[in-house]
N, C-alpha and C positions, 0 to 999 in steps of 0.2 A: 270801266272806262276803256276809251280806246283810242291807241296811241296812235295821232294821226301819221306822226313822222314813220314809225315803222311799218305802217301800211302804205305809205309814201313808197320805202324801200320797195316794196315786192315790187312794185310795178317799176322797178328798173335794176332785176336784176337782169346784169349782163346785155344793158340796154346801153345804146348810143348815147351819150349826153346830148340835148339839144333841147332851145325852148320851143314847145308844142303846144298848140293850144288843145289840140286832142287828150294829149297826155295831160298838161296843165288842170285841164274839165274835169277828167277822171280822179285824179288827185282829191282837189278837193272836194269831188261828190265820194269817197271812199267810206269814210266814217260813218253817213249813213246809209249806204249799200251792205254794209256790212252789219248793221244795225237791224235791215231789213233782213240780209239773209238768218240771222240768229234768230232772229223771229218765227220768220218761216220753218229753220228748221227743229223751233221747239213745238211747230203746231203742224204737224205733218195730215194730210189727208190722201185716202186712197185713191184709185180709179174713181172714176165717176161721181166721187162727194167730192171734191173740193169746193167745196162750199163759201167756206170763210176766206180761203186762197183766193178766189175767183174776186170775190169783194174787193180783196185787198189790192189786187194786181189791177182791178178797173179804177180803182179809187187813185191810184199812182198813175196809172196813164190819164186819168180825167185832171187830176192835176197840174199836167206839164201839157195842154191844152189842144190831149186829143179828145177825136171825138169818137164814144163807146157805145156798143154795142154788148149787151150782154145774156148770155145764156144761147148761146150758138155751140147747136151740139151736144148739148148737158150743160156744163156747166162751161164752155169757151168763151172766151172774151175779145171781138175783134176791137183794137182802137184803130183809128184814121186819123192820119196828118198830111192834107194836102197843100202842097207848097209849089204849086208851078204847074207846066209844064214837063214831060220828061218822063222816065221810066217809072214801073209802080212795084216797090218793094215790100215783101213781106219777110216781115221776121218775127222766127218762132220760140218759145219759150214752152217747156210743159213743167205741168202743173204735181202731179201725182206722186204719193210716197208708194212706199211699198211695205207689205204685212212682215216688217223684220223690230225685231225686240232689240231697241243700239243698245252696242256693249263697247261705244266709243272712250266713256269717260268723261265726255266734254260737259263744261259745267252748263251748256243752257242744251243738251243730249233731248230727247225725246221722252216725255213720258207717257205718251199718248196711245190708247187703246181701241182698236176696234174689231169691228166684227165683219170678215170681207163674204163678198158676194157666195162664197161654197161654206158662208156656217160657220168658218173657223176662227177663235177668237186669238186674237194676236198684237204683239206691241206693232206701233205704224213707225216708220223711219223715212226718212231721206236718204236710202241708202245707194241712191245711184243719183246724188247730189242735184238732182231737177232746183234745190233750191237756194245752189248757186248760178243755176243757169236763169231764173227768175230775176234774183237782185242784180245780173247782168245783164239782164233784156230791160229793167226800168232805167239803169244804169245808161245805155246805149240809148234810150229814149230821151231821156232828158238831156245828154249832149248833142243827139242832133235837133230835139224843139230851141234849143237855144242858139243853137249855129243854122238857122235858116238862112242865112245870107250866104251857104257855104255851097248849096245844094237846091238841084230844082226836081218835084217830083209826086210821086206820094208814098207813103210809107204804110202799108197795112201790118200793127203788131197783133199777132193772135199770140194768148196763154192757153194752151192745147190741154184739154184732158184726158185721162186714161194713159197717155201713151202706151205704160206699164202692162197694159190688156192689149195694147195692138186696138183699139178701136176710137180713141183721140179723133186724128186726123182725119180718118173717113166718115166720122159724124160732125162734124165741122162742114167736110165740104159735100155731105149728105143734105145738108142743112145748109147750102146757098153760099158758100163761103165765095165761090168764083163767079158769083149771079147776083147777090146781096150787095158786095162789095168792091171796088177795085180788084180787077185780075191780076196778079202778079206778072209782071216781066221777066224777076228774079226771087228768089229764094233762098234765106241765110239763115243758119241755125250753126249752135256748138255745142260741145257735149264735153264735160269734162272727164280726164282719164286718171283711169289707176294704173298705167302702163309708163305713161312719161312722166320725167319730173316737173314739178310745181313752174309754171312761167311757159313752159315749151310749147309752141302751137304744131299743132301736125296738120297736113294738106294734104288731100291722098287723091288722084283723080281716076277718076272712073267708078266701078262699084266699090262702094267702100265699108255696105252693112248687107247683112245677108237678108233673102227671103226666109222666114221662119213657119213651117206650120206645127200643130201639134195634130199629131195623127194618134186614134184608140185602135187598139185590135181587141175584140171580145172574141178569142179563141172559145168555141165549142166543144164539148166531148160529150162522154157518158158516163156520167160517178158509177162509184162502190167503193166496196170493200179493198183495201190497201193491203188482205191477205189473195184476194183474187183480180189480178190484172186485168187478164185475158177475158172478164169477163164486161171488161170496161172499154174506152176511150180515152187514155189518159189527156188530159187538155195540157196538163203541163208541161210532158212529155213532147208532146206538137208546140207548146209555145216554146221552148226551149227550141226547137227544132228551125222554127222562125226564124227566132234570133240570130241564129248563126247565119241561115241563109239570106239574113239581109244584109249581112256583114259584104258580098259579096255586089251589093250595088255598087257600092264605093269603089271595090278593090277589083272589079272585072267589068262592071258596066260602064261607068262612065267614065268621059275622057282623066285621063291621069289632068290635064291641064284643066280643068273645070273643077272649082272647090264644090264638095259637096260633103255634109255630116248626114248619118243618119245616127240618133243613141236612142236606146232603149230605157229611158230612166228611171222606169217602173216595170216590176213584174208580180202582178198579186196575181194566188188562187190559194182555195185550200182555209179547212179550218182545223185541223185536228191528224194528228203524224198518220194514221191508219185510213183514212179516207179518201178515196181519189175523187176530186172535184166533179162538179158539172162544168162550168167553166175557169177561163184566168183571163186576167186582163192586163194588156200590154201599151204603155204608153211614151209615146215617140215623140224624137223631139227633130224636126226634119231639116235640114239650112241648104240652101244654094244661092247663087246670083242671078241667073240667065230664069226665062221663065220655062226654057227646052229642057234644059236639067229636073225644073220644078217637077215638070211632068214628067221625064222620065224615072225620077223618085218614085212620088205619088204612085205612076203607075207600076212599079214592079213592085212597089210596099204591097197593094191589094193581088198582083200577081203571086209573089212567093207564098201570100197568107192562103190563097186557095190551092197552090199548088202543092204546098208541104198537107196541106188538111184531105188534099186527093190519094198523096200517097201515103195517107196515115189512113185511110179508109174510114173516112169521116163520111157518115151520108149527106145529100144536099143539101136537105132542111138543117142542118148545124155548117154548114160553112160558117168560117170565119166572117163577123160583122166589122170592115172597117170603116172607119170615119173620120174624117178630113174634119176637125176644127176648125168654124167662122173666126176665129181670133187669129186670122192671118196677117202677116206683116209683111209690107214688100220690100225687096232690096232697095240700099239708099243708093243713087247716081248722081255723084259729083262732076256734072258735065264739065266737060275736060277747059275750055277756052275760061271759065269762070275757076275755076280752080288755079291753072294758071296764072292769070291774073291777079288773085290775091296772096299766091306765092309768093309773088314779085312785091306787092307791098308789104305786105308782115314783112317779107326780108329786110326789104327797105329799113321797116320803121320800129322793129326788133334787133335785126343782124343777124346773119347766115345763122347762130349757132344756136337761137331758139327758134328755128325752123326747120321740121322735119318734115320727111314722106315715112309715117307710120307703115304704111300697108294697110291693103284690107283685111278685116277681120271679120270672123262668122257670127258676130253678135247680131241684135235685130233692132228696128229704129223705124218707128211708122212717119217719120219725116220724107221718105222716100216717094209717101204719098202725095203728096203736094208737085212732084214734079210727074209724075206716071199722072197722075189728072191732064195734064198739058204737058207734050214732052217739049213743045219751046219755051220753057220755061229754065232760064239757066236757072243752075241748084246750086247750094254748098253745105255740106254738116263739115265745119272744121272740130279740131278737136283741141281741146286746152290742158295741158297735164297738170294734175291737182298731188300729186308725190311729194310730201315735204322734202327738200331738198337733204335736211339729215339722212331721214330715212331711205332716200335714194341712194347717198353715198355708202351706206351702211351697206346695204341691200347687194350693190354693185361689189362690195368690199367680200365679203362675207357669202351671200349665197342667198340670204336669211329670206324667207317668203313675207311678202308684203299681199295686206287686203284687198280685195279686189270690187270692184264695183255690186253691189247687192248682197257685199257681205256688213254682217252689225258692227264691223271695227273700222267701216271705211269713213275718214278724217279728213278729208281732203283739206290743205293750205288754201284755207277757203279766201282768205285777202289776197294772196297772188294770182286764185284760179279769176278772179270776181276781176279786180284789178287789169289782168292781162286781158279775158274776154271781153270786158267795159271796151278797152281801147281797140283791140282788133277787131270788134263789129262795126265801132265807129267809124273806124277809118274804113273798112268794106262798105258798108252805107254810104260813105263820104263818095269813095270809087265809083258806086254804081249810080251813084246820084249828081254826080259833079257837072257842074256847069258847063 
């Protein structure tokens, strides 16, 4: 069962007392948002399947008397609620778990198996909580189909899939999402965090998730024998050699003020201690914000890969073969005037002290896409900290490391996260949609 009263609480901690019908709404729809997200996160589905997900999330907007559209994209779900007059808002929710085995403990935990796109067979999780961000997007849908006297406008809700691949978003709106339907004026999504604690929303304006590529290098050489060198090309030798000299994009090419990661997360070659390869394969994980940086990356990754293989005496037919990954994601931008403005609400209707400016961070978030389609499109990914508040003080106390988002132990206080994001989308809908 589940205690309404102390899911009540979460949604006021360290909140203004006052009667709200926002807050009020959310309240009582608690029990079963919460009810939904347990569901969800005992029947997790990948990229691109969310099958059962997709049903469930249109069957809950068909309910609260949008109108759906279904299978946009793969498996996305647009609903429509037009009410007036007035700007046209989309708000986003994704769908997708991820190939992680929970080792949370929680009694309704994941037991579900499957087999992801590379072959590899794995437990499936919700381990970067997409399925608190669902039962807070029916959540926020059902409070404003019911407060239509509040607001004039329309509301376009998509349940996004993939994110997790980076390919969500652009086969949504590959697939007519801003020709099909209502265009967006504005743009609202959240994302809950393993950084702040349980209840705290974060605003951060400007870029606020990185570009992400994954780049391959197929290093070349010439095997043998591991008693005769000289008689080879060692690849691993060159890839080694790589590595170091990409270290120096970061640390000599580009501006000290420009964020930029380049890692090497993988380094395979080699079967046997005495053999020196034909080739090794290197695989990169690339971040920036700007798309100048992007390229300037990009391009000294495939520069240092042929100029270290020149002076390794690599002939031409084995240069290095790099490749740029379609599963690109582009930086999120929280346009500054919209950002703004719901600082100033959450402040309002929270209180200064669960409202921060996290900073950007180099993670990756294909929500980004939705505003780079239109750049007059005001944006916002807020963020909601899912930390239970023990564990946070523990943590702060002590030193002790806490789970972090796509790890099998992440537990997010999912009735504060659910609870707090409920009422801060609403009342941002309310803002952008008010009379």
């Amino acid at each position: 069962m589940i205690n309404a009263a102390l899911l009540a609480s979460a949604l006021l901690i360290a909140t203004p007392a006052s009667a709200d019908p926002v807050r009020d709404a959310t309240v009582a729809r608690l029990p079963e948002l919460i009810e939904l997200y347990r569901h969800l996160h005992a029947h997790p589905e990948l990229s691109g399947a969310e099958v059962e997900t997709a049903k469930r999330m249109a069957s809950e907007a068909r309910t609260l008397g949008f109108s759906i559209t279904e299978k946009v994209g793969g498996t996305g779900v647009v609903a429509v609620l037009e009410n007036g007059p007035g700007p046209v808002l989309l708000i986003r929710a994704d769908m997708d778990a991820l190939p992680v085995t929970e080792d949370t403990g929680l009694p309704f935990a994941s037991k579900v198996r499957a087999t992801t796109e590379e072959g590899i067979e794995s437990g499936v999780m919700h381990a970067c909580g997409h399925d608190t961000h669902m039962a807070s997007w029916v959540g926020t849908l059902a409070n404003l189909a019911a407060m239509k006297d509040r607001w004039s406008g329309t509301i376009v809700a998509i349940a996004q899939p993939a994110e997790e691949r980076g390919k969500g978003a652009k086969a949504m709106l590959d697939d007519g999402l801003y020709s099909r339907f209502p265009k967006p004026t504005h743009a609202l999504a959240f994302h809950d965090s393993a950084g702040l604690p349980a209840g705290t929303i974060g605003v951060h304006a400007g870029y606020t998730l990185a570009n992400v590529d994954s780049v391959d290098i197929v290093v070349r050489g010439v095997g043998g024998h591991g008693a005769y060198p000289a008689t080879t090309k060692d690849p691993v030798v060159l890839g080694a050699r790589i590595v170091m000299a990409l270290q120096t994009l970061v640390s000599r090419e580009v501006d000290p003020q420009s964020p930029a990661v380049v890692t090497v997360g993988s380094f395979r070659a080699g079967s046997k201690h005495n053999i020196i390869a034909d080739e090794a394969v290197l695989l990169l994980t690339v971040r920036s914000y700007t798309d100048a940086v992007r390229k300037q990356l990009l391009d000294g990754i495939a520069r240092i890969a042929r100029g270290e293989a020149i002076a390794a005496g690599i002939p031409e037919d084995r240069m290095p073969v790099v490749t740029v990954k379609d599963e690109f994601t582009p930086s999120t931008y929280n346009t500054p005037q919209l950002s703004e403005t719901m600082r100033a609400v959450f402040a309002a209707r929270f209180g200064d002290a669960r409202v921060v400016d996290p900073g950007a961070v180099m993670g990756g978030e294909d929500f980004g896409r939705f505003h780079l389609a239109d750049p007059s499109i005001e944006s916002l990914m807020l963020w909601v900290g899912g930390v239970p508040q023990a564990k946070w003080q523990t943590a702060q106390k002590d030193g002790s490391a806490l789970p972090s988002l796509h790890s099998a132990k992440w537990a997010p206080d999912a009735e504060t996260v659910v609870a707090t994001a409920t009422e801060a989308m609403t009342a941002a809908a309310l803002e952008v949609l008010k009379r």
